[in-house]
Every structure is written in structure tokens, then in C-alpha cells.
C-alpha positions as CSV (number, residue, x, y, z in Angstrom):
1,X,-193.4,42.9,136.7
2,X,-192.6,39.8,135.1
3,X,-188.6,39.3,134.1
4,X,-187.7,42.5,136.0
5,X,-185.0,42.5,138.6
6,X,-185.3,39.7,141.5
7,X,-188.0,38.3,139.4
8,X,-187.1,34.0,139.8
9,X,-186.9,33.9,135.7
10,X,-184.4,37.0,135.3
11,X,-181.9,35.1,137.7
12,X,-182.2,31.6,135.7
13,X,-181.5,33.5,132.7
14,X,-178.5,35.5,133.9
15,X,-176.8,32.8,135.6
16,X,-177.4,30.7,132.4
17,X,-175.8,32.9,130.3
18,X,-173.2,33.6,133.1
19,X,-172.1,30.1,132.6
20,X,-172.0,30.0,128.9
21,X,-169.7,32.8,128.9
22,X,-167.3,31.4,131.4
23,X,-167.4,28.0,129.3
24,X,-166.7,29.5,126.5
25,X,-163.8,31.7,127.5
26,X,-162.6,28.7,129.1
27,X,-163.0,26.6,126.2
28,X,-161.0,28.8,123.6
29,X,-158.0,28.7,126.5
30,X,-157.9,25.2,126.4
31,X,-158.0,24.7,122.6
32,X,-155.6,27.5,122.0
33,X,-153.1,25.4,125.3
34,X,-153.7,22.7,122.9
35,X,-153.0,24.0,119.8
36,X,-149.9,25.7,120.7
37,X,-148.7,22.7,122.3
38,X,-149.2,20.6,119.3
39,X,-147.1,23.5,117.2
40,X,-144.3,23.4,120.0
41,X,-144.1,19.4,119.6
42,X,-144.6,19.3,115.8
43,X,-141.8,21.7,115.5
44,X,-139.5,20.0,117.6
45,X,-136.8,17.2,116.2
46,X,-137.8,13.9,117.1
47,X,-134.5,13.6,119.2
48,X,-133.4,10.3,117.4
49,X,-130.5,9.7,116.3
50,X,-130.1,9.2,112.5
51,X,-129.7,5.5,111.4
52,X,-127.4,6.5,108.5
53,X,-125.5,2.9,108.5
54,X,-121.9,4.2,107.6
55,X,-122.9,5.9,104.5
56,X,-121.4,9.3,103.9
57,X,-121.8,12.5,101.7
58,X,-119.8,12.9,98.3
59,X,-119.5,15.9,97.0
60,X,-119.0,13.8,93.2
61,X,-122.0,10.6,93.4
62,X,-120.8,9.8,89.7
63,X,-117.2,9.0,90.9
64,X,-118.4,7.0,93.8
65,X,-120.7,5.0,91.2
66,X,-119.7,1.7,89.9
67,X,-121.1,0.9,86.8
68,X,-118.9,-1.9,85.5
69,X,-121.5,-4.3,84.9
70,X,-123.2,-1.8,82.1
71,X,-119.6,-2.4,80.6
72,X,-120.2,-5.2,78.8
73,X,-122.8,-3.7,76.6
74,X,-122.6,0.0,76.5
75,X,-118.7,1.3,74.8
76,X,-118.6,4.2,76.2
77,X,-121.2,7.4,77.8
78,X,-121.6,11.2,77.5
79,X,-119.8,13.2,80.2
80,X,-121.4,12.0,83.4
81,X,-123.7,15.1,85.8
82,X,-123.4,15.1,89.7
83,X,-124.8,17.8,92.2
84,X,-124.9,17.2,96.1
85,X,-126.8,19.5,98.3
86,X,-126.5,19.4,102.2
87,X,-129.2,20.8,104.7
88,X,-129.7,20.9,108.1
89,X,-132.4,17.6,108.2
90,X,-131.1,16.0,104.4
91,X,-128.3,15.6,102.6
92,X,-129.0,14.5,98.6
93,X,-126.9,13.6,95.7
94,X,-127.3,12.8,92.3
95,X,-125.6,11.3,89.2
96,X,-126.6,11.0,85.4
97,X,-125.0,9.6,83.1
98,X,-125.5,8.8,79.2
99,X,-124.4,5.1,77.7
100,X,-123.8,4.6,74.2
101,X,-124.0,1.1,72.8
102,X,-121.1,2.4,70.0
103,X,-118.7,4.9,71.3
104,X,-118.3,6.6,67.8
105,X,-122.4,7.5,68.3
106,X,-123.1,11.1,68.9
107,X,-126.0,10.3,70.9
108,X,-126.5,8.7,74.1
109,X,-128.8,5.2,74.0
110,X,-129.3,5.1,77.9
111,X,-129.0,6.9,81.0
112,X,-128.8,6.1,84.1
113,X,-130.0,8.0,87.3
114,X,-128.7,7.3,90.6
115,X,-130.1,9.4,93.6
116,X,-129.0,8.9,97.6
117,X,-130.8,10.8,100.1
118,X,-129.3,11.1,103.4
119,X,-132.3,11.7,106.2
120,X,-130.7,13.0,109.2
121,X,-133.7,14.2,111.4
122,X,-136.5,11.6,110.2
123,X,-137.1,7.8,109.4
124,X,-138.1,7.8,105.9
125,X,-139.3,3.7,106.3
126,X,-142.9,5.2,106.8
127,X,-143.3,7.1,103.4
128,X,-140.9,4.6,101.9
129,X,-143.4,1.9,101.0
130,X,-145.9,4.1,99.4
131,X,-143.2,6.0,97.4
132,X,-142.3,3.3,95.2
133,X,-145.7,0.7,95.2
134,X,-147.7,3.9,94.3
135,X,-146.2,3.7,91.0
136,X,-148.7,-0.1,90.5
137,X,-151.4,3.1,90.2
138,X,-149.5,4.9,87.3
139,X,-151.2,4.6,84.0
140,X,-149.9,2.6,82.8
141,X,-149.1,1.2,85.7
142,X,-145.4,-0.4,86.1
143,X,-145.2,-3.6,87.8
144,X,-143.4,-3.4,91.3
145,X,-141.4,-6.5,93.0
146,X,-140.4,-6.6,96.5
147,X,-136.6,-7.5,95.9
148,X,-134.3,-9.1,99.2
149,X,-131.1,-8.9,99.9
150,X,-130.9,-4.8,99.7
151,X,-130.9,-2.8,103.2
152,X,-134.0,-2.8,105.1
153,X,-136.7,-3.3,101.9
154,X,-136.3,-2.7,98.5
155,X,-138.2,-2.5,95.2
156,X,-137.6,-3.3,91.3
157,X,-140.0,-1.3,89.5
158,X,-140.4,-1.9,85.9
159,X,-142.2,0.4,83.9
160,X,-145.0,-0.6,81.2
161,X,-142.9,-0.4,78.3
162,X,-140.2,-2.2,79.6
163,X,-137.7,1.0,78.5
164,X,-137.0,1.7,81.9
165,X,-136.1,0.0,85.2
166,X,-135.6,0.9,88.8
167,X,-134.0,-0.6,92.2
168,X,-135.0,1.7,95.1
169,X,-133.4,0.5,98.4
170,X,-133.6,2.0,102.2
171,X,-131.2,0.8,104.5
172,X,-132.3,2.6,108.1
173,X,-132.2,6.3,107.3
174,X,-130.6,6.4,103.9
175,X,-133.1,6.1,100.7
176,X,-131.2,4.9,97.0
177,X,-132.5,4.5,93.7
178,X,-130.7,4.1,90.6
179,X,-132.6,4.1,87.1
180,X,-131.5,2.4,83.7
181,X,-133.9,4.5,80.8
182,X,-133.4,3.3,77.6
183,X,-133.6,5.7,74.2
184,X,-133.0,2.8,71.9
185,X,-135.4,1.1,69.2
186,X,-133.3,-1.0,67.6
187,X,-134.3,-4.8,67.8
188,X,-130.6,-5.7,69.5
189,X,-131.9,-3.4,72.2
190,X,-131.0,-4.7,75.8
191,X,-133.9,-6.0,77.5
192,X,-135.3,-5.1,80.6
193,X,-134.4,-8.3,82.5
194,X,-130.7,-7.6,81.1
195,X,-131.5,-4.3,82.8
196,X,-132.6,-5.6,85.9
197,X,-129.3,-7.3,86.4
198,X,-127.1,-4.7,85.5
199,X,-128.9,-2.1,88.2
200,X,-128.9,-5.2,90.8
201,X,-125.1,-5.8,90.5
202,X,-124.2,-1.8,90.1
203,X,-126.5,-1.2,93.3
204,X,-124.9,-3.9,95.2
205,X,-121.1,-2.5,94.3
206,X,-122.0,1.8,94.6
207,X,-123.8,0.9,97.7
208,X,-120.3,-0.4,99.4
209,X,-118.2,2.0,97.8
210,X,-120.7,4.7,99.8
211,X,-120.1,2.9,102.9
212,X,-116.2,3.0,102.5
């Protein structure tokens, strides 16, 4: 009978199905070789040392911060806020701190933000780029100047309103930002160009003093 056993057909079809099996089985051991692999080397530390340049951990950022150049405007500021947090692959730390244009004030007319990120298992320099010129795509968007001179790269982004102002710097594996954000409506406000000078200058100095 037709497609019984020996029949030339039932052989084809066997042995074609024979083969699909096998490729198959070997197939799915491939992809799961691969796919294991690729966890293995994704998991794995790149094995690069961390370009950290000489700057070290504080446990205190606001005592490491120099912010004499603010001093010629602002009398005095609230009680200044540090954390630091260390991890295996980052170390972070942080400072805020109010400014008040007259020291008798009860309320704070600026603050500035300083954050330093310490990247001891990854280059940050990839990410680092789109970080700060994504905020051109903010609405409103901020306008955002290359600025030389700092580390590796850095940026000056000023935001819409001109209230608030930001120098991010990398130098190799070390990220910095420091933000002026002014509260003040008063028409003897500082400007954001005095701003821009202020954070330049204070960047330059709390930079070294993190280095020393």
C-alpha cells in the first residue's frame, strides 16, 4: 500500500522529519550556549581599572566645597546638607546649601546643589554626553554650552527661565555637577551670567580641594 513501511515516500518523510528534529534540538543548544555566555560576560566587571584622577571620598562634600566666590553677593546661608553613600561599583556625595542675599532673612534666596559621583567599575564618558545635552529636549528646553577647560568635557546648562544654572564636568571616571537655583524675584536679583561665573570659579576651587 501506498506510504506503508519500505514504501520510497514513508522513508523521505521520516528522514525529513528526522532532520528537523535533530536541527532543532541542536539549535535550542546553541542559543541557550549563547545566551548563557552573554549573561556570564554581561555580568562580569569590565577588568578596567577606574580612571578616578586623584579624587577621593568625603564623608562631609559641604566642607570640601568652596564657595567663596558666591560671597560677594549672598551674607550668609541656612545650615548646609551632605550625605555620601559608598558601593561596591559607585561612590556618591552630595551637598545643599541655602544662600541668603541678607543674613537677617528667614528664608533662603538660593541654593546650591553640588553632586560628585565616583564610578569605580565603569566609564561613565558614554552616557555622559546624553545626560546633560538631553536637557536641549526639555520643555522648555534649557540651552546647553560645551564649556573647556574642566576635566575631560563639560557643560553649562542654563535653564529657560534663567533661575537656574549648571556646570557638569567628567574628568575620566569621576562625574560633578554643581547647581545655582535661584528663589528670588526681586529686580536686584543676580543674573544668570553672574551665576555662571560664580559656579565656574567655585567648580574650578572644590574640584582641587577633592583632589587634595
Amino acid at each position: 500500500m501506498p506510504g506503508g513501511p519500505g514504501a520510497p515516500g514513508a522513508a523521505r518523510g521520516s528522514g525529513g522529519v528526522g532532520r528537523a528534529v535533530l536541527w532543532a534540538v541542536v539549535g535550542a543548544a546553541v542559543a541557550s550556549a549563547l545566551w548563557g555566555g552573554g549573561v556570564l560576560l554581561l555580568g562580569k566587571d569590565s577588568g578596567a581599572k577606574a580612571d578616578l584622577r586623584g579624587y577621593t571620598v568625603r564623608n562631609d562634600l559641604c566642607s570640601s566645597a568652596d564657595l567663596t566666590a558666591f560671597s560677594g553677593t549672598y551674607a550668609g546661608g541656612s545650615t548646609p546638607t551632605a550625605y555620601t553613600t559608598k558601593g561596591r561599583t559607585l561612590d556618591e556625595m552630595e551637598c545643599s546649601e541655602g544662600m541668603k542675599i541678607s543674613a537677617t532673612s528667614d528664608l533662603s534666596d538660593a541654593y546650591v546643589d553640588i553632586e560628585v559621583d565616583l564610578h569605580k567599575k565603569t566609564d561613565p564618558a558614554g552616557e555622559f554626553d546624553d545626560q546633560w545635552l538631553g536637557y536641549r529636549q526639555h520643555k522648555p528646553a534649557s540651552t546647553v554650552v560645551p564649556v573647556s577647560g574642566y576635566g575631560d568635557e563639560a557643560f553649562l546648562v542654563t535653564a529657560s527661565g534663567s533661575d537656574e544654572v549648571t556646570l557638569a564636568v567628567r574628568d575620566g571616571w569621576v562625574t560633578y555637577s554643581m547647581t545655582w537655583n535661584s528663589f528670588s524675584y526681586e529686580d536686584s536679583a543676580p543674573s544668570s551670567s553672574d551665576a555662571t561665573a560664580w559656579v565656574k570659579s567655585s567648580t574650578r576651587a572644590t574640584l582641587a580641594k577633592l583632589k587634595s
